[in-house]
Each structure stands twice: as structure tokens, then as C-alpha cells.
C-alpha positions as CSV (number, residue, x, y, z in Angstrom):
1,X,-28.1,-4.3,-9.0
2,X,-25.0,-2.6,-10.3
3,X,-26.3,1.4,-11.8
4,X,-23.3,3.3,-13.7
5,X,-25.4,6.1,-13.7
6,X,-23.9,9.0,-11.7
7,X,-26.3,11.7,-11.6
8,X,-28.2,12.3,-8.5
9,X,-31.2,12.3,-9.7
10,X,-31.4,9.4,-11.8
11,X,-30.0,7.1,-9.3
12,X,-32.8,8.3,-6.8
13,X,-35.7,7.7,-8.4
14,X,-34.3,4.5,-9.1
15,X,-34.4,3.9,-5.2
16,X,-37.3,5.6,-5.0
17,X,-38.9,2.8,-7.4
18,X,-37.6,0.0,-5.6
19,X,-40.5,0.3,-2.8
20,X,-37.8,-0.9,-0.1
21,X,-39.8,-2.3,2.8
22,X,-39.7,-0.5,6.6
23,X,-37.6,-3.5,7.9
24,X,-34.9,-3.5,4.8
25,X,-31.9,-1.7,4.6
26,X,-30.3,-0.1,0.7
27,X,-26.4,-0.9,0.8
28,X,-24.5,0.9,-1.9
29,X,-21.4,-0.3,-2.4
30,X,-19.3,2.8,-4.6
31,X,-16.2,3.2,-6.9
32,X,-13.8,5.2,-5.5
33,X,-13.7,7.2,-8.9
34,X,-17.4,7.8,-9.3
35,X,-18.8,11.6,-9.8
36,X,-21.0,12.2,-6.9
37,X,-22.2,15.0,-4.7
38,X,-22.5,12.9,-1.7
39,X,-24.2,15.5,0.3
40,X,-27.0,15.5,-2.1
41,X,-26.9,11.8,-2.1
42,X,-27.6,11.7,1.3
43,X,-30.0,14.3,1.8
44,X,-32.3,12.5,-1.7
45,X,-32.1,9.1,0.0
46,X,-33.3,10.8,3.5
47,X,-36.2,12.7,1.8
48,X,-37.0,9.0,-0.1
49,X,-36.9,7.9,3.6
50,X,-35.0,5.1,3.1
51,X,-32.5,3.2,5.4
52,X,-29.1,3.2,4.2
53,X,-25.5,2.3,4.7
54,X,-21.8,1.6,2.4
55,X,-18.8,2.1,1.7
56,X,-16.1,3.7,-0.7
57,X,-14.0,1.1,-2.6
58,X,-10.8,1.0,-4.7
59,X,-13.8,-0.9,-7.1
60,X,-16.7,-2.2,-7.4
61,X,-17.5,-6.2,-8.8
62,X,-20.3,-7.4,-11.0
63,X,-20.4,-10.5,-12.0
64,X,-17.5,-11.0,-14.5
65,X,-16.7,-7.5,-14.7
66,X,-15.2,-5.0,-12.0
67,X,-15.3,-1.3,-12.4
68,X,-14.2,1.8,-10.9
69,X,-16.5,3.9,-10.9
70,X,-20.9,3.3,-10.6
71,X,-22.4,1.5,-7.9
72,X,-23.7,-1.6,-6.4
73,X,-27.1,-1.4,-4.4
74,X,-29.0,-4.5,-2.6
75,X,-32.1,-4.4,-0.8
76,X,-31.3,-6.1,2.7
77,X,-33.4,-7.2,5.5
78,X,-32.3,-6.0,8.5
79,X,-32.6,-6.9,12.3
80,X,-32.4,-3.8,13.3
81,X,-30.8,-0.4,11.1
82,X,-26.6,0.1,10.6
83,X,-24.9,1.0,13.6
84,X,-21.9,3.1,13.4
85,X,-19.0,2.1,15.6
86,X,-16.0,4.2,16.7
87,X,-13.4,4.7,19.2
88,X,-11.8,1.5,19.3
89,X,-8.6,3.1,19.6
90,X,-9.5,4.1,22.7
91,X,-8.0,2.0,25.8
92,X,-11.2,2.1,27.6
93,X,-13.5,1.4,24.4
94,X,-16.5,-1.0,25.2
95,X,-18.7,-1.9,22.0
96,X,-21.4,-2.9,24.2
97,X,-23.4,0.2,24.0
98,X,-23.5,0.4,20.4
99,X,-24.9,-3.7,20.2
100,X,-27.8,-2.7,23.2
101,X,-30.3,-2.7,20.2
102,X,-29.8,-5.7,18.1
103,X,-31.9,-8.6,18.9
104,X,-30.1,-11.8,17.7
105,X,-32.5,-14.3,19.4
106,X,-34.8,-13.4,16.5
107,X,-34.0,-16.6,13.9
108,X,-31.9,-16.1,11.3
109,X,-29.4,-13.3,11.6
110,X,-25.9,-12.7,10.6
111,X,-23.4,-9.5,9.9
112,X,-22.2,-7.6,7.3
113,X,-19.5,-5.1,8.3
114,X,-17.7,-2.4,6.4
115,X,-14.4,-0.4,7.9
116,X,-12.2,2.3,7.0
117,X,-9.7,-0.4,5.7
118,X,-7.2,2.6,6.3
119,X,-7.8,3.3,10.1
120,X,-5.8,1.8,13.1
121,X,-6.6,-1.3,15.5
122,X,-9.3,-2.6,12.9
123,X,-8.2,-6.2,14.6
124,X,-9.5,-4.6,18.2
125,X,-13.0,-3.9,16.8
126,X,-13.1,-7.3,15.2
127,X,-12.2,-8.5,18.7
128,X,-14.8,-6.8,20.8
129,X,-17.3,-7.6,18.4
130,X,-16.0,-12.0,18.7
131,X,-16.4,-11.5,22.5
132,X,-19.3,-10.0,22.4
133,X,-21.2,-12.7,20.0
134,X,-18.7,-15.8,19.9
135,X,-18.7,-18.2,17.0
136,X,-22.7,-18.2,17.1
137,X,-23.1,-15.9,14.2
138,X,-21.5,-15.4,10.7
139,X,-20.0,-12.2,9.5
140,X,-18.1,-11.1,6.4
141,X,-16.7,-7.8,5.5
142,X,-15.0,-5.4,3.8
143,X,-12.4,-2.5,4.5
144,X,-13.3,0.7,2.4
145,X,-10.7,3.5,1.4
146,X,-8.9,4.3,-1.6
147,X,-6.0,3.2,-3.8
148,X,-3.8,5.9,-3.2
149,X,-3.7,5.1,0.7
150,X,-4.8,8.5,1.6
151,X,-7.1,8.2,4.0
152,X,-10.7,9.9,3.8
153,X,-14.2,9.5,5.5
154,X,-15.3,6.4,3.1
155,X,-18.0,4.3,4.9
156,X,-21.7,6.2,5.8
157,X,-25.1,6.0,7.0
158,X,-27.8,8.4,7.5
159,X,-26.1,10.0,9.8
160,X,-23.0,11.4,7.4
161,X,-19.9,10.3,6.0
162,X,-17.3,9.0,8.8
163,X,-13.2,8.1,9.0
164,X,-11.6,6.4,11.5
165,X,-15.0,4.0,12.0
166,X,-16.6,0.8,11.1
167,X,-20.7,0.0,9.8
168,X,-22.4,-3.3,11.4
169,X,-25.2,-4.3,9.9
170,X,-27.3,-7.0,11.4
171,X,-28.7,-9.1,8.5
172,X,-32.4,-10.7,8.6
173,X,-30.6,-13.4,6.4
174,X,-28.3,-16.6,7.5
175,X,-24.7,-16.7,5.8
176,X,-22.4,-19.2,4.4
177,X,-19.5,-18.3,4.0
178,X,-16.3,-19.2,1.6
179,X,-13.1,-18.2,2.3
180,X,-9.6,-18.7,0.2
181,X,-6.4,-17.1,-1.0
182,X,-4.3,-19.1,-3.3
183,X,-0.8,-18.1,-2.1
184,X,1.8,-20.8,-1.3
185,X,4.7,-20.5,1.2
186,X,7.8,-19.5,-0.4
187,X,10.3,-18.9,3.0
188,X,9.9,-19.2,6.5
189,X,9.5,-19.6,9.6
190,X,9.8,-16.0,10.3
191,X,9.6,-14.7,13.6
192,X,7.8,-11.0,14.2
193,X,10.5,-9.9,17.2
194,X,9.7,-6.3,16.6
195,X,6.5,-4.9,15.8
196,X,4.2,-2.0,16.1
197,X,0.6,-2.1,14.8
198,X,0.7,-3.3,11.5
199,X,4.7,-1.7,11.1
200,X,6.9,-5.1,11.4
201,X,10.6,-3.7,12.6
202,X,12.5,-6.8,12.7
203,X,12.5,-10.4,11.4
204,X,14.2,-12.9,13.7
205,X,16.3,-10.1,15.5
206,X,17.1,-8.4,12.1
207,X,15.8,-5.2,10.2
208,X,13.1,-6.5,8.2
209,X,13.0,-5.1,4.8
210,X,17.0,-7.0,4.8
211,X,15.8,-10.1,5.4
212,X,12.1,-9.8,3.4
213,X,14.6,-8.6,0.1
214,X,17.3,-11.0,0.5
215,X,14.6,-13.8,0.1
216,X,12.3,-12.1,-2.6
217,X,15.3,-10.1,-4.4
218,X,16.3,-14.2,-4.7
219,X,13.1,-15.7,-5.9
220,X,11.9,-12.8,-8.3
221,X,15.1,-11.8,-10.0
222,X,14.7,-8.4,-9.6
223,X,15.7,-5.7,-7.5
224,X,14.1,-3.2,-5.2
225,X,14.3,0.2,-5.9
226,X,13.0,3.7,-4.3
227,X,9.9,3.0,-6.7
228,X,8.7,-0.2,-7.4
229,X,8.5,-1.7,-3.9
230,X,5.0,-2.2,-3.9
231,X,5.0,-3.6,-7.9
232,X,6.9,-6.5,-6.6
233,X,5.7,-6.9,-2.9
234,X,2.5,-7.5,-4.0
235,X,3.2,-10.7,-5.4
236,X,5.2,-11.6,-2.1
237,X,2.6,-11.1,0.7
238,X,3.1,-12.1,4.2
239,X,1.9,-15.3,5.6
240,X,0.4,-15.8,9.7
241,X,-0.3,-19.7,9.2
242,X,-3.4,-21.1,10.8
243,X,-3.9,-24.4,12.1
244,X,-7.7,-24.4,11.8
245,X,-9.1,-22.3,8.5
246,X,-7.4,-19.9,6.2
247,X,-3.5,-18.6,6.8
248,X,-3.6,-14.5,7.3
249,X,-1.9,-13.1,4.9
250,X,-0.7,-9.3,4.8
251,X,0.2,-6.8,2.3
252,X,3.7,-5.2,2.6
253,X,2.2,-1.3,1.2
254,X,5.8,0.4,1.9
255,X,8.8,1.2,3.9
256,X,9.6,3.9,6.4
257,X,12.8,5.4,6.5
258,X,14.4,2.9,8.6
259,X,13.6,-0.1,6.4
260,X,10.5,-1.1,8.2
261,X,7.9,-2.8,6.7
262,X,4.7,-0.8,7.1
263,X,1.6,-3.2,6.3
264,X,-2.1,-3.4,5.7
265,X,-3.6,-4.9,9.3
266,X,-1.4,-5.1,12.4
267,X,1.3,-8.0,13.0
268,X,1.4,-8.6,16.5
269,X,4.8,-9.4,18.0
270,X,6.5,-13.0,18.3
271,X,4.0,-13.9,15.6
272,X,5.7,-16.8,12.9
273,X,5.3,-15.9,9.4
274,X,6.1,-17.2,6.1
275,X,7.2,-15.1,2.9
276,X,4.5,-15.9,0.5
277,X,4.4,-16.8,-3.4
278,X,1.3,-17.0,-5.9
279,X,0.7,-17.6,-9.2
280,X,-2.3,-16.4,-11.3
281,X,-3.6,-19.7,-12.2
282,X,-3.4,-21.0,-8.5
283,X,-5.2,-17.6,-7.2
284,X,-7.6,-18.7,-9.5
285,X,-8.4,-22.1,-8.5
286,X,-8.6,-20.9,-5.4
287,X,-12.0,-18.7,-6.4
288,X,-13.6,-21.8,-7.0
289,X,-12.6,-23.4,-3.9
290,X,-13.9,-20.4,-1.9
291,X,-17.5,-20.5,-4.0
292,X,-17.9,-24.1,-3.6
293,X,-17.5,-23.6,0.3
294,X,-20.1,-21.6,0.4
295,X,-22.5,-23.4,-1.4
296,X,-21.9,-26.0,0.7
297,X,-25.0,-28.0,2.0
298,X,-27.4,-25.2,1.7
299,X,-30.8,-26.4,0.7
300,X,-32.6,-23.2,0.8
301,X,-32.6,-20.8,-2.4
302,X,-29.5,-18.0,-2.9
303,X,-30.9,-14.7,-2.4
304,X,-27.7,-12.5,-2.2
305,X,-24.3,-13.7,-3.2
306,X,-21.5,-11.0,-1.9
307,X,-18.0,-11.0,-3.1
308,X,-15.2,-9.6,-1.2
309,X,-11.9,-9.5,-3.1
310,X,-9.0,-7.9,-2.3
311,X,-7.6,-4.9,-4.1
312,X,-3.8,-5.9,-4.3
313,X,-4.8,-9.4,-5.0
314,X,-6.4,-7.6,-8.2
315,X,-3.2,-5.6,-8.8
316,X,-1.2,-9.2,-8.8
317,X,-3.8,-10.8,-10.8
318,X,-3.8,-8.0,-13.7
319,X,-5.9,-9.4,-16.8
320,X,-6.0,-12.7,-15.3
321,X,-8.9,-11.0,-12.5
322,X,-11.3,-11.3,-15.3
323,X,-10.5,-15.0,-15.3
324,X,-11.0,-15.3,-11.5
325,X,-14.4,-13.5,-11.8
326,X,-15.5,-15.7,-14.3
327,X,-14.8,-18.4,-12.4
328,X,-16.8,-17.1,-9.3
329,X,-19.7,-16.1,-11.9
330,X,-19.8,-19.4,-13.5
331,X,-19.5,-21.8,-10.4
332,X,-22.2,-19.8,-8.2
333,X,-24.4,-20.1,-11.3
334,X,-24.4,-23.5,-11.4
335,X,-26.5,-23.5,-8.1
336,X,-28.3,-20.1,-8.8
337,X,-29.0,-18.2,-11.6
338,X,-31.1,-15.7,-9.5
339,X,-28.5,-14.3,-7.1
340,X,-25.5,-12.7,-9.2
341,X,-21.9,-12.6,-7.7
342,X,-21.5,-8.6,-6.6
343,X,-19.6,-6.7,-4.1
344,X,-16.2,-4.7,-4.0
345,X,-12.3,-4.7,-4.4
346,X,-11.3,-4.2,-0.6
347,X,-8.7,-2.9,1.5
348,X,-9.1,-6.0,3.6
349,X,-11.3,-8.1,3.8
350,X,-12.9,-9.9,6.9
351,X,-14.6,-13.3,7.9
352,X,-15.7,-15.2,10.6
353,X,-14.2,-19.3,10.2
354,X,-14.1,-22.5,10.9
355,X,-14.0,-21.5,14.6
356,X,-15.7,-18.3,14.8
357,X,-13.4,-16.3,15.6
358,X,-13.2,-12.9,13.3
359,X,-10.2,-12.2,11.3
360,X,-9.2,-9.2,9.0
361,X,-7.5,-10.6,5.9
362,X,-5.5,-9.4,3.1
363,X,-4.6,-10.7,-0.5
364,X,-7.7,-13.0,0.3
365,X,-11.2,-13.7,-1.5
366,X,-14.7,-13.8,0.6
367,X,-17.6,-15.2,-1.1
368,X,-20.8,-15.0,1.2
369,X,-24.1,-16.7,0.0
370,X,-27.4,-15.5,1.7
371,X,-30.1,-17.2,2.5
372,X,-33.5,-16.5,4.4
């Protein structure tokens, strides 16, 4: 249900009438520019005594139309209520303690997760939780945040409002999962030889933003300057090729002083990489690709379908981003006309693939279809 409705009250009793069951959770899903008195948000829904959980997003998707401001809410069943996670920034962080109450044995279960997109080590959360479960159960997320890359406390529960944290929500609800991001190799192979996080140092022994604008400067006939860096790197991601499922790729966001390139999700070191090229029309082929993936085989009805799209993707897309909605729109309702493409324009975006293991995209499209 997407509600553009910003007033507190209006958008309560609107919960208030959904008559959410004891074992369902509300997600809201929020634009980053919406008017809201959080505080009061929180406090109405507790009142209501409703279970809840979300995220703040750069913007918000329904159906063929994405917006920056109003909300998304879905009634979800849940296996047991979000669970905040934190401190995986910590050397001795163990996510154990925070899993001790979710039953997974119990049929049909997979996760939905949503991060600060803008905090540190998000790959060491994503980790933990692949160790802790293996390639047994789905999961699909999104990181949360804004488009000015300040981070803020954007993801919350019941509890508050938190930074620097992630939101696991085990689903009552299996999860198939399409995954896809268009781009095409344009130079490479790369070698990471100096990283730190998600800074990349050097390329092959040499200061990286030389050798990333020598080969983009090339292909896009335009020069960098102090202020359009990110106007052209965003059609010029960064590639970590994959033998089995989707390629990784990541956003270049800026440079430090030195002539790093500072990115969103951490590049680990010796890791080959590729310069990466897309066009529009190819970005949005590859929508349909990712829907039809997860529509495949399912012989159960669609209750959910949750889009995950990346924000600089949408920035690279420009006007064509309604065309790629469309297609999502259009392709999904050829096999359900009852569960509406909805979700968010993320700072990242995260999936479980062909071999389980959990990886935090960027520049990438995530289409999830629910099922009981």
C-alpha cells in the first residue's frame, strides 16, 4: 500500500484499520523527504500496539512510479518480531545472541533485512549472518540513508530510531529471488593492491583515481573536474566479477584528497575488477531478466512482490527509470495482478544467490516475490 499522506494522524488510523494480526509485522518503507514527526510516529503506532520495523530511503517505488516523499506499508507475517543488530564493527562481535530467538525449523521462512547503507563493515554483518544460517534461507535487502551521504539514524523499530545498525526480519513467507544489473565491462582486469574498507588506494600498483580517469576520461569524452565526479562516475561503476551469479558492482561516490576512490561497500584487497559501462536500454532489459527470475517455477500465488533498486542506478537511468519500472510493473503482472511491485531506491542493495552466500550490491536491481 503506498499512503502520501503525511500527517500523523491520518496515517494512524489507517494502521489502526488494517486489524494487523498478533503474528504480523507493519514495514514502512519512507522517503527521505517526507514531513514527519517521527517521535510521534512511533509513540501512535506503540499506543495502536502494533509491531513495526523500516527504513529511510533516498525514495520510495510504486509500481510505475517512484517518489520521494510518502510511504510504503505491508502487512508481514513474521517468525518472530525485527531484531535490531549492531556492533559489527566490533573485533569480537558475535551475532549469535541477537538470532537466540528465531525459530527457522518452523516451514517456510526467509529474511528481509534493512541497513544503514552509510555505516562501515555492512559486508561483516552480511557475513555473520551467512555463517550463521548458510545457503538454506533466502534473504533480500536494502541499505537505508540519504542522498546527500550524510549519515543519520534511518532504520527503526519499536525500540527508536538507530545509526550505525542493521533490521532482520524473519519472514513467515518463502522467497524467490531475482537478481540483475545490466552493466557491461568496459576495462579490466584491475587489480585492488591497496585498499581500505570500501576506500580503493591503488589500481595495479598505481594511484587509483589516474588509472580509473585515464580509462573513463577515454570512453566518455569528458573531463573530470572538482564538481562533477560523481555526474560521470555513476555511469562508470566498478565491477568484482562472479563466477557463479551476479558480478558486484560498486559506486565510486568521491575522492579524498590524495586521489582515492572512496566507494559505497568495501573492496577488499588483491580483489580483480573491471571498469564498467551501461546503457539505459540494456539496464532496462536487465529488469525483466531480474523479474522473470523470480517468478521462476513458483506454483503458489504472489503475495508480496518487493523491489530493491539502487539509487545511483536511478541517477544514471534519469527519465528512462520510468521505463525500467514499467517493465518490472508489466512483467510481474503477467503472473499476478494481486501483488504490486513496491519497495525503495537503496543505498545498496543485498541478496542471497545462486550459492547462498549474502552479498551487498550496488548499481544493481533486487526483485523478491513472496509466497506462503
Amino acid at each position: 500500500m503506498y499512503i502520501p499522506v503525511e500527517k500523523i494522524d491520518q496515517l494512524t488510523d489507517i494502521v489502526a484499520n488494517l486489524n494487523i494480526p498478533d503474528q504480523s509485522s507493519l514495514l514502512l518503507l519512507i522517503g527521505e523527504e517526507s514531513q514527519i514527526n517521527y517521535e510521534a510516529l512511533f509513540a501512535r503506532l506503540d499506543e495502536i500496539g502494533v509491531s513495526f520495523f523500516g527504513g529511510i530511503f533516498p525514495g520510495i517505488i510504486n509500481e510505475r512510479k517512484d517518489y520521494k516523499s510518502g510511504i510504503i506499508l505491508k502487512v508481514l507475517p513474521h517468525v518472530a518480531k525485527p531484531v535490531v543488530i549492531q556492533g559489527w564493527e566490533k573485533p569480537d562481535f558475535e551475532i549469535t545472541p541477537f538470532l537466540k530467538n528465531i525459530n527457522t525449523d518452523d516451514g517456510a521462512v526467509s529474511f528481509f533485512t534493512i541497513v544503514d547503507g552509510l555505516t562501515s563493515e555492512v559486508t561483516t554483518y552480511l557475513q555473520k549472518l551467512y555463517h550463521y544460517y548458510g545457503n538454506a534461507i533466502p534473504f533480500m535487502g536494502a541499505g537505508a540513508g540519504s542522498i546527500s551521504l550524510v549519515q543519520q539514524p534511518c532504520v527503526f523499530t519499536n525500540d527508536g530510531m538507530f545509526q550505525d545498525a542493521a533490521i532482520l526480519f524473519p519472514m513467515k513467507l518463502r522467497m524467490n529471488l531475482g537478481v540483475k544489473h545490466g552493466w557491461e565491462k568496459l576495462a579490466g582486469p584491475l587489480v585492488a593492491t591497496r585498499t581500505e574498507n570500501n576506500i580503493i588506494h591503488e589500481l595495479n600498483w598505481k594511484n587509483a583515481f589516474e588509472v580509473y580517469r585515464e580509462i573513463v576520461e577515454k570512453d566518455a569524452q569528458e573531463k573530470f573536474t572538482d564538481k562533477n565526479f560523481f555526474a560521470i562516475a555513476k555511469g562508470y561503476p566498478i565491477g568484482k566479477i562472479r563466477e557463479i551469479g551476479e558480478d558486484v558492482c560498486r559506486v565510486p561516490l568521491s575522492l579524498t584528497k590524495e586521489g582515492s576512490l572512496v566507494c559505497l561497500g568495501r573492496v577488499p584487497e588483491n580483489t580483480v575488477l573491471y571498469i564498467m559501462k551501461g546503457e539505459g536500454l540494456a539496464l532496462v532489459e536487465s529488469a525483466e531478466i531480474a523479474v522473470k527470475k523470480s517468478i521462476e517455477n513458483l506454483d503458489t500465488t504472489i503475495e508480496h512482490t518487493l523491489v530493491v533498486d539502487c539509487i545511483s542506478r536511478a541517477l544514471f537511468l534519469e527519465k528512462d527509470l520510468s521505463k525500467e519500472l514499467a517493465v518490472i510493473t508489466k512483467t510481474m503482472g503477467q503472473v499476478s495482478l494481486n501483488a504490486a511491485p513496491q519497495g525503495v531506491l537503496s543505498l545498496g542493495e543485498i541478496s542471497s544467490g545462486k550459492n547462498g552466500f549474502l552479498e551487498f550490491y550496488n548499481k544493481t536491481l533486487v526483485i523478491g516475490a513472496l509466497t506462503k
